[in-house]
Backbone atoms as SQL, in Angstrom:
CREATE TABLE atoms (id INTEGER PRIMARY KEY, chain TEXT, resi INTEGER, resn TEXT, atom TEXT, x REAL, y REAL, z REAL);
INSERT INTO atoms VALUES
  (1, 'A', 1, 'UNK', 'N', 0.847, -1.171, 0.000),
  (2, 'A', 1, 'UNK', 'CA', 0.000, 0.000, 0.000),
  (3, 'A', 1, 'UNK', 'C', 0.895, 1.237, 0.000),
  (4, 'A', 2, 'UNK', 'N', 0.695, 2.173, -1.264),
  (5, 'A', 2, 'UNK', 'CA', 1.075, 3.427, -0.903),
  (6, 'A', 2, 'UNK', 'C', 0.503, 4.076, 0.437),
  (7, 'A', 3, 'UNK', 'N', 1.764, 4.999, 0.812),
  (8, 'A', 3, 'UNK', 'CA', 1.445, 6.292, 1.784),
  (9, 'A', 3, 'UNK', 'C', 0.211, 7.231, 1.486),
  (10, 'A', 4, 'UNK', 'N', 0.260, 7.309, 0.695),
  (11, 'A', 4, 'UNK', 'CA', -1.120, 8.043, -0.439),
  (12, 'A', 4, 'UNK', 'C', -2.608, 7.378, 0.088),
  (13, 'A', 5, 'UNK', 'N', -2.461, 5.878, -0.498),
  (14, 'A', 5, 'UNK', 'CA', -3.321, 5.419, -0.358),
  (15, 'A', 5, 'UNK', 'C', -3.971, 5.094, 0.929),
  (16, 'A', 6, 'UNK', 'N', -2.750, 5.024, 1.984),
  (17, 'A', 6, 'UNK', 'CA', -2.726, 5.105, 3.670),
  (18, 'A', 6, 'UNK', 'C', -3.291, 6.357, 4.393),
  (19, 'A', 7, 'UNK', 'N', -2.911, 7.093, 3.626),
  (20, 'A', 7, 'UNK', 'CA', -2.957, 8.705, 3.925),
  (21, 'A', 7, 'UNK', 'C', -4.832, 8.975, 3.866),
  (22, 'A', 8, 'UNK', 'N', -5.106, 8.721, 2.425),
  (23, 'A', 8, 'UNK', 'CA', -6.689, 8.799, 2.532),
  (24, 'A', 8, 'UNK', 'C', -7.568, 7.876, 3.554),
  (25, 'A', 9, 'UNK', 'N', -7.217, 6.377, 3.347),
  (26, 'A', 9, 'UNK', 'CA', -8.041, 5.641, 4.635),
  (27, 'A', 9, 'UNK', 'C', -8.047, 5.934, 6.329),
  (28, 'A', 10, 'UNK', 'N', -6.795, 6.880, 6.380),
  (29, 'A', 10, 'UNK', 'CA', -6.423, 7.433, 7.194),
  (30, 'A', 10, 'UNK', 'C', -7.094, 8.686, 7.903),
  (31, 'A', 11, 'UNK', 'N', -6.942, 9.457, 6.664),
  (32, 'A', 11, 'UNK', 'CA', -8.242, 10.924, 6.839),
  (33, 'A', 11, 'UNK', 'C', -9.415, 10.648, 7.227),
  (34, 'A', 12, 'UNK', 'N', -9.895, 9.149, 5.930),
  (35, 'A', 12, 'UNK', 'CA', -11.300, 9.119, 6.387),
  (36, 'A', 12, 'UNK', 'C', -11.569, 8.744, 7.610),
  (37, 'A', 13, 'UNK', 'N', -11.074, 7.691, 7.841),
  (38, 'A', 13, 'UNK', 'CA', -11.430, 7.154, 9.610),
  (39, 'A', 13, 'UNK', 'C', -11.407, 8.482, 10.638),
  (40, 'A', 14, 'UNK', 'N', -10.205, 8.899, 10.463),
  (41, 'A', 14, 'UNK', 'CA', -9.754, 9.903, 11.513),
  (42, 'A', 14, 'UNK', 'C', -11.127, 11.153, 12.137),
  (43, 'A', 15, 'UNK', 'N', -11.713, 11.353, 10.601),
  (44, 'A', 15, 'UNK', 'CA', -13.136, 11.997, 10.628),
  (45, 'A', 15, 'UNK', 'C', -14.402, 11.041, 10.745),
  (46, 'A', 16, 'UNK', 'N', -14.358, 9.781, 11.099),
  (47, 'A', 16, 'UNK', 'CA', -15.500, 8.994, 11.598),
  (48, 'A', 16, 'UNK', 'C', -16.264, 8.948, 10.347),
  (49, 'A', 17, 'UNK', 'N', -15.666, 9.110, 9.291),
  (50, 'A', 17, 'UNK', 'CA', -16.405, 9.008, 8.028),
  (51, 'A', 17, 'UNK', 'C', -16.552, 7.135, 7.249),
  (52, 'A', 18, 'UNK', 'N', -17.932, 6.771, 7.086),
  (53, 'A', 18, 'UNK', 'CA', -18.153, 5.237, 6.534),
  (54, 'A', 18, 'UNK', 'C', -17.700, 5.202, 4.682),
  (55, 'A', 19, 'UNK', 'N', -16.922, 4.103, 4.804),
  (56, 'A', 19, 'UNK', 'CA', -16.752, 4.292, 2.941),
  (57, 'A', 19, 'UNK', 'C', -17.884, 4.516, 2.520),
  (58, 'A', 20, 'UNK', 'N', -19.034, 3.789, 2.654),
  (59, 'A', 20, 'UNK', 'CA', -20.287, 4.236, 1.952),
  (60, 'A', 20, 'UNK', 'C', -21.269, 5.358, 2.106),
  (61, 'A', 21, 'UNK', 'N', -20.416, 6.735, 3.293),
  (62, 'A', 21, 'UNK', 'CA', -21.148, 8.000, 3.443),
  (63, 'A', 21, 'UNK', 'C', -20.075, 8.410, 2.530),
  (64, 'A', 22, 'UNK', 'N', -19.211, 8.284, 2.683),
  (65, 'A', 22, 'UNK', 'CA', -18.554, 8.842, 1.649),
  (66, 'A', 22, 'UNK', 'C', -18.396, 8.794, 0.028),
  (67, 'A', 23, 'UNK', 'N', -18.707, 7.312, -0.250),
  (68, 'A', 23, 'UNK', 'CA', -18.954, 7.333, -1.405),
  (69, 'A', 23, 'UNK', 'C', -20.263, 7.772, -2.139),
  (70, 'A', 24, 'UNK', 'N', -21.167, 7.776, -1.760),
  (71, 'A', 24, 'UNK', 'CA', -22.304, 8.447, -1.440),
  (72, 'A', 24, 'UNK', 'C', -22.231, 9.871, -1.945),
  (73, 'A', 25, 'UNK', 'N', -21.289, 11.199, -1.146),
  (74, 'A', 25, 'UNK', 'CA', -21.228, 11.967, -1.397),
  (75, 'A', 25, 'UNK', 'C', -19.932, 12.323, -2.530),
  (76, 'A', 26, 'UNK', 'N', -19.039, 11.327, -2.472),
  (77, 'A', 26, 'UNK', 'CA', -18.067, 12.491, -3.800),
  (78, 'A', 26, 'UNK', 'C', -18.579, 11.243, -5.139),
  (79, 'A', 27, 'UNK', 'N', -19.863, 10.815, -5.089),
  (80, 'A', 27, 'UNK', 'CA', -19.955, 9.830, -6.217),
  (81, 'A', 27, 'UNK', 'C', -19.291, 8.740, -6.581),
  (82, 'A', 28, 'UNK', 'N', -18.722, 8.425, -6.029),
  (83, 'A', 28, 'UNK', 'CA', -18.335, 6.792, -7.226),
  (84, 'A', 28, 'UNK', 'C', -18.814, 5.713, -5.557),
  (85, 'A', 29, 'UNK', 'N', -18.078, 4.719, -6.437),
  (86, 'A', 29, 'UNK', 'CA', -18.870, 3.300, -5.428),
  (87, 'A', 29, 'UNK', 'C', -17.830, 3.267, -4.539),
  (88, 'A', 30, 'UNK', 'N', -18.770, 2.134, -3.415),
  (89, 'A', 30, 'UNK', 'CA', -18.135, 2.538, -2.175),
  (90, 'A', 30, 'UNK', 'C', -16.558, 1.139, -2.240),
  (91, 'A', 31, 'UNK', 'N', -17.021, 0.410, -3.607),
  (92, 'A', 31, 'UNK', 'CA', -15.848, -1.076, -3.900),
  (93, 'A', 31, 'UNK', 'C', -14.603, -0.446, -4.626),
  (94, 'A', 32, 'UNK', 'N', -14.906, 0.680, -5.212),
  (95, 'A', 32, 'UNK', 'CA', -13.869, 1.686, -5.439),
  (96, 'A', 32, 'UNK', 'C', -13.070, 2.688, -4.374),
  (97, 'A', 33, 'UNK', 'N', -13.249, 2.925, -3.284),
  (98, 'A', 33, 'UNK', 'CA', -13.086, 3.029, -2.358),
  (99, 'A', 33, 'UNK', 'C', -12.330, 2.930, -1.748),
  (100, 'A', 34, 'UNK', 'N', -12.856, 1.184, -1.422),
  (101, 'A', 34, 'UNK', 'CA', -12.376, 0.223, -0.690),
  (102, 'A', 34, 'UNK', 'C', -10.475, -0.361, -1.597),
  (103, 'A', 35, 'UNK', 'N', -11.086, -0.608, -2.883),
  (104, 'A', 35, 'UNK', 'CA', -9.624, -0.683, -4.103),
  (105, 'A', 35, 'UNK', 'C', -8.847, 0.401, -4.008),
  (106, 'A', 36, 'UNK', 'N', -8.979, 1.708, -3.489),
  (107, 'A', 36, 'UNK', 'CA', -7.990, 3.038, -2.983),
  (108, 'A', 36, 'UNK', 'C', -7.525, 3.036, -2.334),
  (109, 'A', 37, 'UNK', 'N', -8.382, 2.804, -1.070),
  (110, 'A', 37, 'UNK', 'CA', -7.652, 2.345, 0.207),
  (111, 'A', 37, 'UNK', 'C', -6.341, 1.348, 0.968),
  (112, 'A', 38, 'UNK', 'N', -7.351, 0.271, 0.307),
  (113, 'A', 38, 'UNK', 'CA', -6.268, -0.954, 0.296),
  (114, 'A', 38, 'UNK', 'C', -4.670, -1.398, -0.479),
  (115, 'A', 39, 'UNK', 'N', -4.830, 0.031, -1.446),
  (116, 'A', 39, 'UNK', 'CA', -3.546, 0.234, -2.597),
  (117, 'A', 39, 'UNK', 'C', -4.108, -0.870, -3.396),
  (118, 'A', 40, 'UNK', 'N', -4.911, -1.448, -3.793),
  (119, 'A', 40, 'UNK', 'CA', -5.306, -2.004, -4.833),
  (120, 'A', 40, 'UNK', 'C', -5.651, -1.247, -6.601),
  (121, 'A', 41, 'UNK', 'N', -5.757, 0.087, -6.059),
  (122, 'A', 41, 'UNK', 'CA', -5.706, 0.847, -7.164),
  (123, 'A', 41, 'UNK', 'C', -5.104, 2.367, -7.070),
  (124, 'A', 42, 'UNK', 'N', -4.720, 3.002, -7.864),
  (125, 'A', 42, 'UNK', 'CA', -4.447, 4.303, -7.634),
  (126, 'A', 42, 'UNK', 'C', -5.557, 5.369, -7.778),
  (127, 'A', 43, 'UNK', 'N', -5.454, 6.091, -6.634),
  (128, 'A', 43, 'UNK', 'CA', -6.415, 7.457, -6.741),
  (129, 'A', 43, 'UNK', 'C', -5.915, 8.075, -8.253),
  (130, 'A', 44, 'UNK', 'N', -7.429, 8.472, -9.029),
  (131, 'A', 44, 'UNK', 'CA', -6.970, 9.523, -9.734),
  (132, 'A', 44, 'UNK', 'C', -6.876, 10.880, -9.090),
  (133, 'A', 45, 'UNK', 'N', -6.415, 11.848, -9.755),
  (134, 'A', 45, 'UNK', 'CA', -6.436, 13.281, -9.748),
  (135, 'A', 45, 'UNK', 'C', -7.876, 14.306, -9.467),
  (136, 'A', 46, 'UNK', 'N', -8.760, 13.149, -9.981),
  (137, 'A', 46, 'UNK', 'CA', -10.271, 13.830, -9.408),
  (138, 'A', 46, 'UNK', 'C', -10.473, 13.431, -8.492),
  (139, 'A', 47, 'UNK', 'N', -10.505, 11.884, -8.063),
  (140, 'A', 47, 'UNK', 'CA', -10.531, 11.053, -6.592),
  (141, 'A', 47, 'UNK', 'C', -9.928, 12.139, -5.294),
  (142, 'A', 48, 'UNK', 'N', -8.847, 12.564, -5.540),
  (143, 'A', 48, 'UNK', 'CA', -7.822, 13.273, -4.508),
  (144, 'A', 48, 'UNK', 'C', -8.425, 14.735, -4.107),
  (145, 'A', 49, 'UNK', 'N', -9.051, 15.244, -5.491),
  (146, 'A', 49, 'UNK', 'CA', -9.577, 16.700, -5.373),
  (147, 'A', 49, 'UNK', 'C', -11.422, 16.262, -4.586),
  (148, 'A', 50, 'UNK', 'N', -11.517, 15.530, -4.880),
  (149, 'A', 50, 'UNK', 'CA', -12.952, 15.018, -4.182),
  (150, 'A', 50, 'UNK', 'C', -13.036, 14.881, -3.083),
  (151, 'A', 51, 'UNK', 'N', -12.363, 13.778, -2.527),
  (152, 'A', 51, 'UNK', 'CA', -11.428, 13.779, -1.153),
  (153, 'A', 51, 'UNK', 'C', -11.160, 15.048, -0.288),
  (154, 'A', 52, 'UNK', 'N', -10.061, 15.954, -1.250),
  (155, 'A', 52, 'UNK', 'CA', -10.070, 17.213, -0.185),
  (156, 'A', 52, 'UNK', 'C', -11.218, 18.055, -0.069),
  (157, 'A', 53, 'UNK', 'N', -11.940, 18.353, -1.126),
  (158, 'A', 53, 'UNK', 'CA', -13.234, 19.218, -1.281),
  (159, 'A', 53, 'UNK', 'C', -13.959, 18.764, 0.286),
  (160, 'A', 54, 'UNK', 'N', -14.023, 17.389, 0.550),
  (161, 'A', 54, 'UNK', 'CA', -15.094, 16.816, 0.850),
  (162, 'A', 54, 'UNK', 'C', -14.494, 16.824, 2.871),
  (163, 'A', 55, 'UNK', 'N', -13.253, 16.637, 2.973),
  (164, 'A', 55, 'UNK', 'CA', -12.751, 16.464, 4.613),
  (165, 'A', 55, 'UNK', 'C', -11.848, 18.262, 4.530),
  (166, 'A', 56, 'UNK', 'N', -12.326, 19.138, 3.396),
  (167, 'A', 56, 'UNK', 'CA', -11.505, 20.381, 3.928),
  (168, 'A', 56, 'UNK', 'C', -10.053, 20.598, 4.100),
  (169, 'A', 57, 'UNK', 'N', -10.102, 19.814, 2.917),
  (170, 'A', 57, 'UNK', 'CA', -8.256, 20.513, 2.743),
  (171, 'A', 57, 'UNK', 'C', -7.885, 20.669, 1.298),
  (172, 'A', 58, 'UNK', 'N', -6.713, 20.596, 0.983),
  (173, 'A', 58, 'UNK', 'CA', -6.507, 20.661, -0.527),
  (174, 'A', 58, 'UNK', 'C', -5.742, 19.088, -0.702),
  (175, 'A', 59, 'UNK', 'N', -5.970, 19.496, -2.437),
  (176, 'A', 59, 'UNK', 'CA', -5.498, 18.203, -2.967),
  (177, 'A', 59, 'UNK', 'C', -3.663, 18.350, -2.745),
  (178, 'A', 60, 'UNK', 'N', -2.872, 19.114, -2.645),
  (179, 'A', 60, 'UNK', 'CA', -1.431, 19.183, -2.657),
  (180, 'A', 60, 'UNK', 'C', -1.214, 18.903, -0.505),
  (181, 'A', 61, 'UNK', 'N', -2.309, 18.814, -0.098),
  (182, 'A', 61, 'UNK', 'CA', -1.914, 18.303, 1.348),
  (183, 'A', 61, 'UNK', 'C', -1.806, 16.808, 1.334),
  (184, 'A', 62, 'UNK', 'N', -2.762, 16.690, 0.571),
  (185, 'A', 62, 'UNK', 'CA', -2.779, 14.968, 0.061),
  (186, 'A', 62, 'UNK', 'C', -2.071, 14.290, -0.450),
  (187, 'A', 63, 'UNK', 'N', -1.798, 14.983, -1.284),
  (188, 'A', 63, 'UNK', 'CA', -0.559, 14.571, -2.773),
  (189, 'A', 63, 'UNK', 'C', 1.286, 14.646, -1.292),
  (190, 'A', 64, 'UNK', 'N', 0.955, 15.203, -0.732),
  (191, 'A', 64, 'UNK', 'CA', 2.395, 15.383, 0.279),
  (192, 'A', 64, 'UNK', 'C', 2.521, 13.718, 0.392),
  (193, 'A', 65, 'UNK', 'N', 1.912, 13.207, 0.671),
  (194, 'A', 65, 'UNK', 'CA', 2.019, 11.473, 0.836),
  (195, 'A', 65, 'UNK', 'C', 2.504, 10.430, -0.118),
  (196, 'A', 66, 'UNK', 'N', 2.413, 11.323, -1.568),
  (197, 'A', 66, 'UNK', 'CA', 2.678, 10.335, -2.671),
  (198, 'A', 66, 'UNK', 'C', 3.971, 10.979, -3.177),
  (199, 'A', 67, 'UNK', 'N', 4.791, 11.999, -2.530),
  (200, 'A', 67, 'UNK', 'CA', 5.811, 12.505, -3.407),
  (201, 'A', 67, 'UNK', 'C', 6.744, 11.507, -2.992),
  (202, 'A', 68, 'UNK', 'N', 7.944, 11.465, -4.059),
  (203, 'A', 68, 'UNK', 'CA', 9.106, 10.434, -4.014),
  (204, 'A', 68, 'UNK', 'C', 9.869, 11.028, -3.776),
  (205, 'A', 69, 'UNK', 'N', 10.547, 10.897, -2.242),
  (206, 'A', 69, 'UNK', 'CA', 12.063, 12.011, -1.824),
  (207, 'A', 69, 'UNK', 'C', 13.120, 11.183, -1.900),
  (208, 'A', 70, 'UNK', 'N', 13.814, 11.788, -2.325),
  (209, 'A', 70, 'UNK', 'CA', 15.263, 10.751, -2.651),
  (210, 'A', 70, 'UNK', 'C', 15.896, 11.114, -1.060),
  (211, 'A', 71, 'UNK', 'N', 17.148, 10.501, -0.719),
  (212, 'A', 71, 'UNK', 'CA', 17.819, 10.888, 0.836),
  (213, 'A', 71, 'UNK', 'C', 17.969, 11.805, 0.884),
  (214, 'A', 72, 'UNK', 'N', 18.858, 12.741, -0.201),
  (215, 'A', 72, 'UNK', 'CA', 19.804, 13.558, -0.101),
  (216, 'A', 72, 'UNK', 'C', 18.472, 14.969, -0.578),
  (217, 'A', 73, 'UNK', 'N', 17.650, 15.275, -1.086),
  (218, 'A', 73, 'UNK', 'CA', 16.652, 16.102, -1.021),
  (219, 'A', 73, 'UNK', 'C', 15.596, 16.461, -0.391),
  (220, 'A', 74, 'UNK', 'N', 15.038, 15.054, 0.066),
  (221, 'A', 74, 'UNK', 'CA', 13.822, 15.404, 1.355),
  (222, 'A', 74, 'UNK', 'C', 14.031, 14.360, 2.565),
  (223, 'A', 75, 'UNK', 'N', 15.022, 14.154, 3.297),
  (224, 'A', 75, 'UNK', 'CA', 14.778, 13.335, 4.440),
  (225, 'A', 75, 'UNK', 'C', 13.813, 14.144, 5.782),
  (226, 'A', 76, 'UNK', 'N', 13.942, 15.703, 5.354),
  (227, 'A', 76, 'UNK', 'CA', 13.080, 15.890, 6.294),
  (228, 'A', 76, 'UNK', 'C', 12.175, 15.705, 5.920),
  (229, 'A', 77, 'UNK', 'N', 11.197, 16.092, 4.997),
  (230, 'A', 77, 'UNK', 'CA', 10.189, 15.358, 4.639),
  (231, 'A', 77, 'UNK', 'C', 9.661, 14.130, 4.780),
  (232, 'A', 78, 'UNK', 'N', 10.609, 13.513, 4.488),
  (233, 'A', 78, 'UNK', 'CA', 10.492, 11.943, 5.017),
  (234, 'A', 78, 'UNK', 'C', 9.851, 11.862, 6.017),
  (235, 'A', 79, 'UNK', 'N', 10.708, 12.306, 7.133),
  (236, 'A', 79, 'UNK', 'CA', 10.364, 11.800, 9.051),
  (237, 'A', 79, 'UNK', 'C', 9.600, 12.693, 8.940),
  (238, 'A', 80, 'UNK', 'N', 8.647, 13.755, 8.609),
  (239, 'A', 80, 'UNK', 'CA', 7.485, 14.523, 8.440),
  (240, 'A', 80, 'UNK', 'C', 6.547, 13.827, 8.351),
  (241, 'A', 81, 'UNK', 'N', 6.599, 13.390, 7.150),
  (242, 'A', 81, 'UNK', 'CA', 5.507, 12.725, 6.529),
  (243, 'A', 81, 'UNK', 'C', 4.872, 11.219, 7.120),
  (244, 'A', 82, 'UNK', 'N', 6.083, 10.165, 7.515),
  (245, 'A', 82, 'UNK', 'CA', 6.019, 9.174, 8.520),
  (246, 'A', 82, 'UNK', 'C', 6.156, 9.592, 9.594),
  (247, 'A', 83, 'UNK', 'N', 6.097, 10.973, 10.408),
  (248, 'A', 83, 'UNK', 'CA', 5.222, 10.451, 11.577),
  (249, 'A', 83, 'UNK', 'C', 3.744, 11.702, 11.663),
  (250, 'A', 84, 'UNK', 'N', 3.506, 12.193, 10.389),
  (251, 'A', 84, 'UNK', 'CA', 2.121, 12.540, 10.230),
  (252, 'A', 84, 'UNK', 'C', 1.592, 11.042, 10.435),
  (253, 'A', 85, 'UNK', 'N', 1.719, 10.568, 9.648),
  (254, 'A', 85, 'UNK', 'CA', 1.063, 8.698, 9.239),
  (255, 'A', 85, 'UNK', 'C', 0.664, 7.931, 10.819),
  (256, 'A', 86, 'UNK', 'N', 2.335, 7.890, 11.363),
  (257, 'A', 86, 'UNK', 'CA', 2.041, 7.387, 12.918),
  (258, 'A', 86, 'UNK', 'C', 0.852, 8.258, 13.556),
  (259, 'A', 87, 'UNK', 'N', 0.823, 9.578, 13.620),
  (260, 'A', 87, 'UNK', 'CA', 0.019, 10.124, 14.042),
  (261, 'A', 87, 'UNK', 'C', -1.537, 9.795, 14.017),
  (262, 'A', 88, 'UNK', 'N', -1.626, 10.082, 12.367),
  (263, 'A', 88, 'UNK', 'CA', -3.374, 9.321, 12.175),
  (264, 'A', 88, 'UNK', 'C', -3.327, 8.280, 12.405),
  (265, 'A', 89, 'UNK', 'N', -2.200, 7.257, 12.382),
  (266, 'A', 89, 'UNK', 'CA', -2.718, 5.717, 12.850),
  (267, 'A', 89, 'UNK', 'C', -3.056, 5.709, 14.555),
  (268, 'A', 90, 'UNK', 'N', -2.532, 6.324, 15.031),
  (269, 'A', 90, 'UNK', 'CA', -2.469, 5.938, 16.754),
  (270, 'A', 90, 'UNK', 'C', -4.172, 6.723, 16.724),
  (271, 'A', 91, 'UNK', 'N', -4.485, 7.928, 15.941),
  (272, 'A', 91, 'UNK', 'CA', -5.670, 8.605, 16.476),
  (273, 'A', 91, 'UNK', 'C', -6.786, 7.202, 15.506),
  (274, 'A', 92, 'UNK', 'N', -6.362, 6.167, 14.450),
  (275, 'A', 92, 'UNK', 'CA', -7.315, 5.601, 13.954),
  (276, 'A', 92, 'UNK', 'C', -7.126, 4.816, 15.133),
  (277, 'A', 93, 'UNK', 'N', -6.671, 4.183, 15.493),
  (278, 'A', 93, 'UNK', 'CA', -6.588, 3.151, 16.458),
  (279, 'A', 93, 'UNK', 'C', -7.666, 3.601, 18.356),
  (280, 'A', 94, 'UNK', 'N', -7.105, 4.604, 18.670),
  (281, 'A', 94, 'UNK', 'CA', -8.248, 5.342, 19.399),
  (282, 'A', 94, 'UNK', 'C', -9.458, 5.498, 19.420),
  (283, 'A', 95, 'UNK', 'N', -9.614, 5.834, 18.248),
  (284, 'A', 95, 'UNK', 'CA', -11.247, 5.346, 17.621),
  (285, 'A', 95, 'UNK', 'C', -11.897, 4.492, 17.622),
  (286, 'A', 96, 'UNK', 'N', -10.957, 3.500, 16.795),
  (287, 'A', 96, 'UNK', 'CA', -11.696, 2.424, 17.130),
  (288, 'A', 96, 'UNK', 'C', -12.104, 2.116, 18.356),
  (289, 'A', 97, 'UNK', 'N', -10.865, 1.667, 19.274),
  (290, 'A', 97, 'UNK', 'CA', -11.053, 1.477, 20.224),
  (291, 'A', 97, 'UNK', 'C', -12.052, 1.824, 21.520),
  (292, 'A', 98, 'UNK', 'N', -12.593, 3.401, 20.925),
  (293, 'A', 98, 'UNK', 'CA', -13.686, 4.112, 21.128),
  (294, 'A', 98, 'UNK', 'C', -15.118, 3.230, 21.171),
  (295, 'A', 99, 'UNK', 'N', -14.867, 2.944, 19.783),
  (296, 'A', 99, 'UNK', 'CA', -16.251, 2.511, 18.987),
  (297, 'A', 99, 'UNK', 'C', -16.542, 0.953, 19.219),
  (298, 'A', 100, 'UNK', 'N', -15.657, 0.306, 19.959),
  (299, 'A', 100, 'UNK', 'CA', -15.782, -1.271, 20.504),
  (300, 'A', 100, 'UNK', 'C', -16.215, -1.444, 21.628),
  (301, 'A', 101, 'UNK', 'N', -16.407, -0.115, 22.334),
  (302, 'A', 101, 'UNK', 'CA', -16.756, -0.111, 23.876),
  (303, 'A', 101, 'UNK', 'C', -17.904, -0.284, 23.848);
């Protein structure tokens, strides 16, 4: 799984959002979705702008997840970007954990 693709299943949970409220509202199906999420397919360029329209951000906050940093040009970026990721995972994990009680 891309970071990308981590990054969106990530957002969505983080906002308590269901694949199928969501697919629902930016249109396509909720098995398409699910194929984004899982890195089974790649977001297009409308997928990503739909996405931000829809949780309030932009598509280039999103796109931060899919850029390719070589060592010597973005390592800060790097440890940026992986521990944004840790971040939404520990707050997806909270949630859940929320929502099992």
């Amino acid at each position: 799984m891309s970071k990308l693709n981590e990054a969106l299943r990530l957002i969505r949970t983080f906002h308590g959002t269901k694949i199928k409220d969501l697919a629902d509202k930016i249109q396509v199906s909720a098995g398409y979705i699910s194929d984004i999420e899982k890195g089974n397919k790649k977001p297009s360029m409308d997928l990503i702008e739909k996405y931000a329209e829809f949780f309030n951000t932009t598509p280039s906050a999103l796109l931060f997840f899919s850029e390719e940093l070589d060592s010597q040009r973005g390592p800060f970026k790097n440890i940026i970007r992986n521990q944004m990721l840790m971040l939404l995972r520990a707050l997806e994990d909270k949630t859940l954990g929320n929502n099992q009680e």
